[in-house]
FIKOLZA-1660 file (N, C-alpha, C; in steps of 0.1 Angstrom, whole numbers, plus 5000, padded with zeros to 4 digits):
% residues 80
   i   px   py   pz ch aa at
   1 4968 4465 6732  A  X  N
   1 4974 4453 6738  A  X CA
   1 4988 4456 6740  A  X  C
   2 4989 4452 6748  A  X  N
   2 5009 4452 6756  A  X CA
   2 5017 4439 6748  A  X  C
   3 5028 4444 6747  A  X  N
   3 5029 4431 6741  A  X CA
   3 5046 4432 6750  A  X  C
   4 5051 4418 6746  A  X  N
   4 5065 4416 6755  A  X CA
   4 5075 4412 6747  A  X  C
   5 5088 4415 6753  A  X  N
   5 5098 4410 6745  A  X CA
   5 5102 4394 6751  A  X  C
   6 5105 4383 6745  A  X  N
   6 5110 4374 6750  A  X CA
   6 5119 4373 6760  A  X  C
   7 5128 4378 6765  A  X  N
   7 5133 4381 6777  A  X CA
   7 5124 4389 6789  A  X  C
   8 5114 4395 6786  A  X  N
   8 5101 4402 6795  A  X CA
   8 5093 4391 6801  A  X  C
   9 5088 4387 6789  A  X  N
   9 5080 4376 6788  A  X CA
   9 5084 4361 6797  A  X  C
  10 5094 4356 6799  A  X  N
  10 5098 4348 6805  A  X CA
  10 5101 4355 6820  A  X  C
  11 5110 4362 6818  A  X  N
  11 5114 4367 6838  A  X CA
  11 5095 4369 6842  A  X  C
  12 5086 4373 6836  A  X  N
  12 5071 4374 6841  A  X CA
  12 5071 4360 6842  A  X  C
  13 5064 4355 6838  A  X  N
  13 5066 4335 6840  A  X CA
  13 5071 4331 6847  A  X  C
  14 5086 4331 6848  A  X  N
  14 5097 4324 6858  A  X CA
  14 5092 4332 6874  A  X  C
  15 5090 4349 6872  A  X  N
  15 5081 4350 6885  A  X CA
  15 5069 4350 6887  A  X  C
  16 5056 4347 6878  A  X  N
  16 5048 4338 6888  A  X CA
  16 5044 4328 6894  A  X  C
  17 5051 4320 6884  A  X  N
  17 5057 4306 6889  A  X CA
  17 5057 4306 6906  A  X  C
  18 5062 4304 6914  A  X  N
  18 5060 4308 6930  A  X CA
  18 5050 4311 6934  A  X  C
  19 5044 4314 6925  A  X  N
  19 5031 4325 6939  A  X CA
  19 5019 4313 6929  A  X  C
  20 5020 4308 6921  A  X  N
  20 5009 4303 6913  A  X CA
  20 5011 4286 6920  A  X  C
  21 5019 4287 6922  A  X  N
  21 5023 4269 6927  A  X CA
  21 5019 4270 6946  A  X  C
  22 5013 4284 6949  A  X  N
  22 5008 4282 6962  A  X CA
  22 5021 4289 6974  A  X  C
  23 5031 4290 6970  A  X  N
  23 5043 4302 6979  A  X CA
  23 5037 4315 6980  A  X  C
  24 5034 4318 6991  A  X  N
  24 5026 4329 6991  A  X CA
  24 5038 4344 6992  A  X  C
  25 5048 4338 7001  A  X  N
  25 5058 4344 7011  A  X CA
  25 5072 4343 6990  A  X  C
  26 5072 4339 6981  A  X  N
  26 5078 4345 6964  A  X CA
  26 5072 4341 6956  A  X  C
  27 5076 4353 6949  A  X  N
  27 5070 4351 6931  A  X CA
  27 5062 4367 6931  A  X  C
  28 5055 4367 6922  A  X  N
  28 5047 4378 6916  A  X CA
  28 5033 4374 6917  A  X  C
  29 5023 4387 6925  A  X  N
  29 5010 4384 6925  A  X CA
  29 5009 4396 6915  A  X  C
  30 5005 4398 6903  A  X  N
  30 5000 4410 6897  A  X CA
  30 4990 4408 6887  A  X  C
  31 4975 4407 6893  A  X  N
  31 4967 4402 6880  A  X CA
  31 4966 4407 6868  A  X  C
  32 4968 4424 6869  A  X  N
  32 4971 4432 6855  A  X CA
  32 4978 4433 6848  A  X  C
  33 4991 4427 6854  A  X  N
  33 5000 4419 6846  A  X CA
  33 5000 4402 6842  A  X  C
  34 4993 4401 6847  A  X  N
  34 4988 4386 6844  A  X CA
  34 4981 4385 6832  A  X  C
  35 4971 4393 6835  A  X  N
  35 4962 4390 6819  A  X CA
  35 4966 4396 6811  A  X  C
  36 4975 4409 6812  A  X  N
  36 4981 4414 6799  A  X CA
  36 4991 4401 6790  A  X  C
  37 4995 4389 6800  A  X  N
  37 5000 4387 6793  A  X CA
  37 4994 4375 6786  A  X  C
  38 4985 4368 6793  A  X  N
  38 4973 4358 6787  A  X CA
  38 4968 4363 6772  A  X  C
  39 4962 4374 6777  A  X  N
  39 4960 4384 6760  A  X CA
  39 4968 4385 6747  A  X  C
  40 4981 4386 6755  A  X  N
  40 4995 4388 6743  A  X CA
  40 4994 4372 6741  A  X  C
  41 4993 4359 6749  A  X  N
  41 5001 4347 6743  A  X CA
  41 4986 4343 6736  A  X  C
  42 4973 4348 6739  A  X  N
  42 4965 4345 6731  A  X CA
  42 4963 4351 6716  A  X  C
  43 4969 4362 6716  A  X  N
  43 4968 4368 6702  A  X CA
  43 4977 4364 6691  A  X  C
  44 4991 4355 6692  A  X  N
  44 5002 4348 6689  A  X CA
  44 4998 4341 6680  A  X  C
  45 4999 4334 6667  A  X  N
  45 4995 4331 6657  A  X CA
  45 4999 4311 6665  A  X  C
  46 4994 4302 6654  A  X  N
  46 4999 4292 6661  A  X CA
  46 5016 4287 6662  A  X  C
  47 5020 4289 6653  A  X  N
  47 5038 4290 6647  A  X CA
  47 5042 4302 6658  A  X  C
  48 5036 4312 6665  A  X  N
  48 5041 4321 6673  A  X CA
  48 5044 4311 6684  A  X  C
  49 5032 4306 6685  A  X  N
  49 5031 4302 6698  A  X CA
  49 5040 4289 6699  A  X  C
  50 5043 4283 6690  A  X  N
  50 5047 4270 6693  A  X CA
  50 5065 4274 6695  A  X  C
  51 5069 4283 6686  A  X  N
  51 5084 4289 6688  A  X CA
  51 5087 4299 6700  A  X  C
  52 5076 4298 6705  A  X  N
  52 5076 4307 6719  A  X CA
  52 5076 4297 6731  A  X  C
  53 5072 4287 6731  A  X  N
  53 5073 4274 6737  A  X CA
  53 5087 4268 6735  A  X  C
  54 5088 4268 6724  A  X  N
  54 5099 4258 6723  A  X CA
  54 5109 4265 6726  A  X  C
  55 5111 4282 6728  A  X  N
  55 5124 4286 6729  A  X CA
  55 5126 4287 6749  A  X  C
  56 5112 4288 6752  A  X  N
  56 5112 4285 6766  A  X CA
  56 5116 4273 6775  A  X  C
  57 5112 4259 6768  A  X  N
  57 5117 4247 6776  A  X CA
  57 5127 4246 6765  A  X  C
  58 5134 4248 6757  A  X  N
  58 5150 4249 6753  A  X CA
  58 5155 4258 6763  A  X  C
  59 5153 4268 6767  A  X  N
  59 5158 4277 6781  A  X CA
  59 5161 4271 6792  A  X  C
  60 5147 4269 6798  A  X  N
  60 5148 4260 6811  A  X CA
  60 5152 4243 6813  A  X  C
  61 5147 4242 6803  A  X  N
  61 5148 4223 6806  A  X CA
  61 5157 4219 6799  A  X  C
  62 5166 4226 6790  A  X  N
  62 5173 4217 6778  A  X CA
  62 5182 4228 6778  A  X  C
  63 5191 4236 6787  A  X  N
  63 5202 4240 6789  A  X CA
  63 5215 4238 6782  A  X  C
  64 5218 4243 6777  A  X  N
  64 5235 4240 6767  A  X CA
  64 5241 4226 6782  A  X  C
  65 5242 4233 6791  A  X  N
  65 5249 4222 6801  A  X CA
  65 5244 4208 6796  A  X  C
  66 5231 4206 6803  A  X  N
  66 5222 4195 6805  A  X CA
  66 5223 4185 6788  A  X  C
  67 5223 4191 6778  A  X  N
  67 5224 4190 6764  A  X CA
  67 5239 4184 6765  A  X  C
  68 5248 4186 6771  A  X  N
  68 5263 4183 6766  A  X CA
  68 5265 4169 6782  A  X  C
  69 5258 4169 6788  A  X  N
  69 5257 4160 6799  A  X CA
  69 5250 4150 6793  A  X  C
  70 5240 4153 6786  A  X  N
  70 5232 4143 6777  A  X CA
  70 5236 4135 6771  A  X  C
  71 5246 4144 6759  A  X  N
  71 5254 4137 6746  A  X CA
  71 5267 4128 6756  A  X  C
  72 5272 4130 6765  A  X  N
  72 5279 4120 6772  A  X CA
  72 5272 4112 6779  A  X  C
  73 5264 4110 6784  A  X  N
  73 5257 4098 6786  A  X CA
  73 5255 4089 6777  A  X  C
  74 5248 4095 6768  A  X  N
  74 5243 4089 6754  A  X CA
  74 5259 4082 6747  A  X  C
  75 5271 4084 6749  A  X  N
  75 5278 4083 6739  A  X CA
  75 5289 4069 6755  A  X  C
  76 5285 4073 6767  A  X  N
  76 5290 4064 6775  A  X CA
  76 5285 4051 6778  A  X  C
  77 5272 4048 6774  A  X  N
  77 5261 4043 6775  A  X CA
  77 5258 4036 6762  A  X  C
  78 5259 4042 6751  A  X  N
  78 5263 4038 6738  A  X CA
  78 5247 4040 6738  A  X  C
  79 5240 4045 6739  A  X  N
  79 5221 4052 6735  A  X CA
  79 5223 4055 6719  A  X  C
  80 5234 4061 6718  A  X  N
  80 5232 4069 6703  A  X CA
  80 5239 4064 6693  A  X  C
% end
């Protein structure tokens, strides 16, 4: 089994993304790299998996930026 480094592991992801969402014209078509990696995130214990998640949408969705844009809202807004 192949296995990836978390920096591998995401630029794979971040490029199928495109071609999986129906862009034919970007992204990555490579099915043997596809299931190699289905294989590796199925073999991941459950705590693998869940810190492999979570360091993923901490990456994309919850940005140092976005997080510090947040805490000002929250603190202009009086939320927190």
């Amino acid at each position: 089994m192949k296995t990836f480094t978390y920096d591998e592991l995401l630029d794979n992801l971040e490029g199928f993304h495109p071609y999986d969402s129906g862009r034919c014209d970007s992204g990555i078509r490579n099915d043997i790299l596809k299931s190699q990696i289905i294989e590796y995130l199925d073999s991941l214990t459950e705590e693998d998996h869940r810190i492999l998640l979570y360091r993923i949408v901490r990456k994309l969705y919850l940005a140092e930026e976005a997080l510090i844009w947040l805490g000002r809202c929250f603190r202009y807004y009086k939320l927190a």
